[in-house]
N, C-alpha and C positions, 0 to 999 in steps of 0.2 A: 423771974428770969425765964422759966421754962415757956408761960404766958405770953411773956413779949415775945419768943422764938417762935410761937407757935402762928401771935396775930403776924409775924410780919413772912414765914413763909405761906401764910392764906394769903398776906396783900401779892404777893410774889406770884402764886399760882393761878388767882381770881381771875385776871386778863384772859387769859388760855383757856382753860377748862373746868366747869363745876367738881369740882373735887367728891362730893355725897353723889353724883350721878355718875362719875367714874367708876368709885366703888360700889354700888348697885350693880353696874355693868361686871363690873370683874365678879360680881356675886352671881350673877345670874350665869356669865361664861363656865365656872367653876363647877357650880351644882348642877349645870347641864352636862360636863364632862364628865362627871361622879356617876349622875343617873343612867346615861349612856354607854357604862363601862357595865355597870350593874346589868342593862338591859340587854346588854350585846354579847357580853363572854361565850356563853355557851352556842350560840350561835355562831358566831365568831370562830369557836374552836372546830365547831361539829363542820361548817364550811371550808375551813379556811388552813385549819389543824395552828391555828394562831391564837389564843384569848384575848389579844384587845389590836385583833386586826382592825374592826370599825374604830374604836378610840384613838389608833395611833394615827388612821385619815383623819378622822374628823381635828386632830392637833394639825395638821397639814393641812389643813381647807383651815384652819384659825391663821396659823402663821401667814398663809399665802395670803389672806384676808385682810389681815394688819397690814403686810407688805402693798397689797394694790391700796388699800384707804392711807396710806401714810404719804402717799402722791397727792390720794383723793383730796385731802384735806385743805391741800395747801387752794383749793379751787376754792375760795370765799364765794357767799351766797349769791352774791352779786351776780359774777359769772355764771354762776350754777342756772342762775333764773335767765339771765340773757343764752345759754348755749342749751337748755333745756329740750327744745324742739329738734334740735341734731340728735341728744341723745336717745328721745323717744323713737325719732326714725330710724334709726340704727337697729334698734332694739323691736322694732316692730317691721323692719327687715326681715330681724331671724326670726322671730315669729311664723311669718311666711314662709321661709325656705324651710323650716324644720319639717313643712306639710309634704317637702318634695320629696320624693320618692329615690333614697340611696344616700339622701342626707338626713333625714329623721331617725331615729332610733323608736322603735316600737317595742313597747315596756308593759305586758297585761292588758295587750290593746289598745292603749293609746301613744300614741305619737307625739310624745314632750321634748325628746330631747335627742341632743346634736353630739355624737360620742367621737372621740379620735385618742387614739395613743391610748386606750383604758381609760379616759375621762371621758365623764360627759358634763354637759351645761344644759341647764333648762331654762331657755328661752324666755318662760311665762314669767318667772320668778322676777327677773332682771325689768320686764316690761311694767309686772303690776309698780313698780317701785318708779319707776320713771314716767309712765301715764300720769302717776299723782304729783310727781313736781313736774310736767307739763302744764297740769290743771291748776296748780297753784301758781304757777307764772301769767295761766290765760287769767285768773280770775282777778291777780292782780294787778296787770295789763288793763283790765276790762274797768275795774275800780268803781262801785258803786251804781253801776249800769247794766248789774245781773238780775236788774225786777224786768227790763226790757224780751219780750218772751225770746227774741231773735238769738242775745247774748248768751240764753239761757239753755239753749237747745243746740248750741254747736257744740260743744263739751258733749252733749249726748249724741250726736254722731260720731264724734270720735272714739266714743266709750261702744257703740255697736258696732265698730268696727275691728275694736279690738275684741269685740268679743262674740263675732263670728268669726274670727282667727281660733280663739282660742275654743270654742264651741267643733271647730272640727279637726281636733287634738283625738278626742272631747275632753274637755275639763270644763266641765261643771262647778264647779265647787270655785277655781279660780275666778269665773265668771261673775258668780254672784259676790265673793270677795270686794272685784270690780264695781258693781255696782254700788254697794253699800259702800265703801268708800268715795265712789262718786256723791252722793247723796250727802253724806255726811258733810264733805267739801264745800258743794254747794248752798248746806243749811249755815256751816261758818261765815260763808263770807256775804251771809244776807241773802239769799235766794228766798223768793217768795212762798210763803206754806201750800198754800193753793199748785202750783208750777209743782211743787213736789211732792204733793199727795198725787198730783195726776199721772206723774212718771209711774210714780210706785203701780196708781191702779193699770195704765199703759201697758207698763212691762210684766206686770203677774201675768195676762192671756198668754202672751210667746211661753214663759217661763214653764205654766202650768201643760201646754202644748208639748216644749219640749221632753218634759215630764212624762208625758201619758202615752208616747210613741214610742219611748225607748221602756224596754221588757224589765232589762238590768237596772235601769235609772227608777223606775216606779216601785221595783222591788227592794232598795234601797230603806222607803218610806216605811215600811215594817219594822220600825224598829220598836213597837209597844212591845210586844212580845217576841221579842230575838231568837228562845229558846226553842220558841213552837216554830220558828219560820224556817227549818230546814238548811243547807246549805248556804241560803242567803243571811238569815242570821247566826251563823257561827261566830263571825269575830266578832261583831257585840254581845254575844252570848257569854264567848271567853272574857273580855273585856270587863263586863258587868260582875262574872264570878271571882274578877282578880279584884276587881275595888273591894268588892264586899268583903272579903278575905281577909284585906288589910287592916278592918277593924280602925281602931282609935287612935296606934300607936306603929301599926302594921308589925311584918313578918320578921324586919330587919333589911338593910341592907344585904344583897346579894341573895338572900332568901328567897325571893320567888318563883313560885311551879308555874303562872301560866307561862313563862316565858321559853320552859322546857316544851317545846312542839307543842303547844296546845295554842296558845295564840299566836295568831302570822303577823309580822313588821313587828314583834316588839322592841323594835329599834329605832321605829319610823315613826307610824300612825297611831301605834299604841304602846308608846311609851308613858305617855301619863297614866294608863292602869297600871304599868310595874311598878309605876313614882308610887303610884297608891297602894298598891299591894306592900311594896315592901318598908312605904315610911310610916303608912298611914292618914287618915284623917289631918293631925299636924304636919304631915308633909305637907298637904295639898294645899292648906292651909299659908304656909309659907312661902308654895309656890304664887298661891294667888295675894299675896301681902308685896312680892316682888315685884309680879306686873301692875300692879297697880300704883305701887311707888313710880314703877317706869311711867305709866301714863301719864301719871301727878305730876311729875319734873318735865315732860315735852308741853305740858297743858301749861305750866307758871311759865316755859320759857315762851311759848306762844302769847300767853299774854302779853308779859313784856313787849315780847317784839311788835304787837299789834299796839301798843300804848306808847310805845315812840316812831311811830309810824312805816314799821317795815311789815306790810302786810305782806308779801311773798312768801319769807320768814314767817312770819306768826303761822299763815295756813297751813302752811309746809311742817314745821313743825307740830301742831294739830294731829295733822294726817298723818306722819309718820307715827305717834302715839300710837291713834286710834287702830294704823295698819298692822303694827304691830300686836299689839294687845290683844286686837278679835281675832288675830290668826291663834294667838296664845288658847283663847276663852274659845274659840271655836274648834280648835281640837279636843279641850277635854270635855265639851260639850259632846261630841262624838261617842268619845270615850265612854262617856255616861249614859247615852242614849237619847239625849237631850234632844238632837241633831242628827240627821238621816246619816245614815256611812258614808265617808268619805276621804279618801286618803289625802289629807292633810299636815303637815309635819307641825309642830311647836315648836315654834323658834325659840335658836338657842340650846332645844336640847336633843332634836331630833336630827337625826343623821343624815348626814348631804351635804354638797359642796355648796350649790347655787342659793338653798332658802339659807345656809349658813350664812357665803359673800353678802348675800343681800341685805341680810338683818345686820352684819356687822358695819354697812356702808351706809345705810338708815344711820347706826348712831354714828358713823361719825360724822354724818349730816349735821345731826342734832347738835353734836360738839362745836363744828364750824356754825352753826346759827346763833349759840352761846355764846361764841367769841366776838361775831359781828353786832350782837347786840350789845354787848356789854362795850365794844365800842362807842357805838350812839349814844348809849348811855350816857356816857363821859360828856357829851353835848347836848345831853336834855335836862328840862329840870326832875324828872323822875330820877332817882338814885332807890 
C-alpha cells in the first residue's frame, strides 16, 4: 500500500520537477545557511552588535529569490531562448552605467556595484548568467554551422566586449570565469579543436599582458609561498593555516579561530576554509560529493534534452552546471592556494544578494528545462 502511494505521488510529481535534484538543492541551500551562520556570528556581532545579522540577509536574499524565480519559472525555455538577446542587453546596460561616475558603488577599488536604499546589485553577476544563455540561443540559432570560422568568432566578440566592460570594474577573475565558460560552450556544441586551441593561445598574450602591468594583479600570483609574501599573502597564509587546522574531522562547528580577526571575508571569499577548519577533511568532502551530484543531474538533464532534439536546452543546461560548479571548485581552489587570490564567492554558501539571485535563477532554469523536456519526452520514442 505504502508502495503504491509512494509510485503514484512520483508519477504526480515527475511532470513538474526532479524531485532527487530538489532535494540536493534544499541540501546545498541549508548547509550553506549552517556554514554561513558559523562563519559570520562573530563578525556579525563585533559589526553589527547582532550575531546572525549576515544569516538573517542572506534568508532575505533566499526569500526574495524564490519570490522573483517563482514568476521566473513560469517563462518556459522556449521563450527564454527567443527573449534571451533583450535580457543580455539589458544587463549589459548596467554593466556600462555601473562604470559611470555617481552610479557605481566603489568597493576596495573596484567598481562592481550599483547601491540604493542600503542595497546594492552587482551587475557582473546577473550578466555572466545571461551572456551564457545568449550563447546558447546563438549556437542554437547557428546549429551545426559552428566549424564555419565566421559563426565561430562572433560569440568572441561579444564575449570581448563584455569583458572589456568588465576589465574596467576590474574584475579579473569574472573575466576569465567568462572565458572558460565561453570555451566550454563552444567545445558542447561542436566547435572545432583547432578554432579552440587557437583562441586559448590568442587570448593568453592580452591575458598574460594584463597580468604583468598591473603591480596588485601579478602580486596575486605568489601564492607558493603566502607566508613569506608579506602583506600580499596574508589571507592565503590565514586560509592555508585554517584548513590545516581542521584536521580529518575538524574543530566542530562554530569552533573556528581564523575567523576571530585573523582571516578577512570569512563570510565571503573564505568561507570554504571555516567549512574546513571547523568540519574537516569530511566536510569538504561532502561539500564536494554535493556539487558534483549538481553537475551530474544538469549533465543527464542536458543529455536528454540534446537526445530529443532541444539543443538550446541541452547547452543551457551544460553550462549552467559547468558555471556553476567551477564557481563552486574555483573558490576553494583559492582557498587552498591552488588558484592565485581572488575574491570570489561559493555559491550557495557565501554571502551576497546577487551571486545568491543568480545561483538560485540558474536552478530554477534547470527545473524549467526539466519540465520542458520531460514534455517532449512524452512525444518521442526515448522514455
Amino acid at each position: 500500500m505504502v508502495t503504491g502511494t509512494k509510485k503514484n505521488l512520483n508519477s504526480i510529481i515527475k511532470p513538474f520537477f526532479d524531485i532527487n535534484f530538489f532535494f540536493l538543492v534544499i541540501t546545498l541551500i541549508l548547509f550553506g545557511l549552517v556554514i554561513l551562520t558559523s562563519a559570520s556570528i562573530e563578525l556579525s556581532y563585533e559589526k553589527f552588535g547582532k550575531p546572525f545579522h549576515y544569516t538573517i540577509r542572506q534568508i532575505g536574499y533566499l526569500i526574495f529569490s524564490i519570490f522573483i524565480c517563482s514568476f521566473f519559472i513560469f517563462i518556459n525555455s522556449y521563450n527564454l531562448k527567443k527573449y534571451s538577446i533583450l535580457f543580455f542587453m539589458f544587463f549589459l546596460f548596467l554593466l556600462a552605467i555601473v562604470l559611470m561616475p555617481g552610479i557605481g558603488k566603489d568597493v576596495y577599488g573596484s567598481q562592481r556595484w550599483i547601491s540604493y536604499g542600503g542595497y546594492s546589485i552587482q551587475p557582473s553577476e546577473f550578466f555572466k548568467l545571461f551572456y551564457i544563455i545568449w550563447l546558447c540561443a546563438y549556437l542554437d540559432f547557428k546549429d551545426n554551422k559552428l566549424i564555419r570560422i565566421n559563426n565561430f568568432i562572433k560569440p568572441i566578440f561579444i564575449f570581448l566586449l563584455g569583458a572589456i566592460l568588465l576589465m574596467a570594474e576590474p574584475d579579473f577573475g569574472s573575466t576569465v570565469v567568462l572565458f572558460v565558460m565561453t570555451l566550454s560552450i563552444l567545445f558542447i556544441a561542436g566547435a572545432k579543436i583547432l578554432h579552440i586551441v587557437s583562441l586559448i593561445i590568442f587570448m593568453s598574450f592580452p591575458a598574460a599582458i594584463l597580468v604583468q602591468i598591473n603591480p596588485e594583479r601579478l602580486s596575486r600570483f605568489n601564492f607558493f609561498e603566502p607566508c613569506n609574501a608579506g602583506d600580499q599573502g596574508y589571507q592565503l597564509c590565514y586560509s592555508l593555516k585554517a584548513i590545516g587546522s581542521g584536521g580529518l574531522l575538524g574543530k566542530g562547528l562554530g569552533a573556528s579561530t581564523a575567523k576571530l580577526d585573523y582571516l578577512p571575508f570569512p563570510h565571503t571569499d573564505f568561507i570554504f576554509a571555516i567549512l574546513a577548519e571547523e568540519l574537516g577533511i569530511f566536510g569538504v568532502i561532502f561539500l564536494i560529493i554535493l556539487f558534483y551530484l549538481f553537475i551530474r543531474k544538469c549533465f543527464s538533464i542536458g543529455d536528454k534534452a540534446l537526445r530529443v532534439g532541444l539543443k538550446f536546452q541541452g547547452y543551457l543546461s551544460y553550462a549552467i552546471g559547468i558555471f556553476i560548479t567551477m564557481q563552486a571548485f574555483l573558490s576553494m581552489f583559492i582557498n587552498l592556494g591552488i588558484a592565485p587570490t581572488k575574491g570570489l564567492s561559493l555559491p550557495l554558501f557565501s554571502y551576497g544578494g546577487s551571486n545568491y539571485l543568480v545561483s538560485i535563477l540558474s536552478i530554477t532554469i534547470i527545473f524549467r528545462i526539466y519540465r520542458d523536456v520531460y514534455k517532449e519526452t512524452l512525444n518521442s520514442a526515448i522514455r
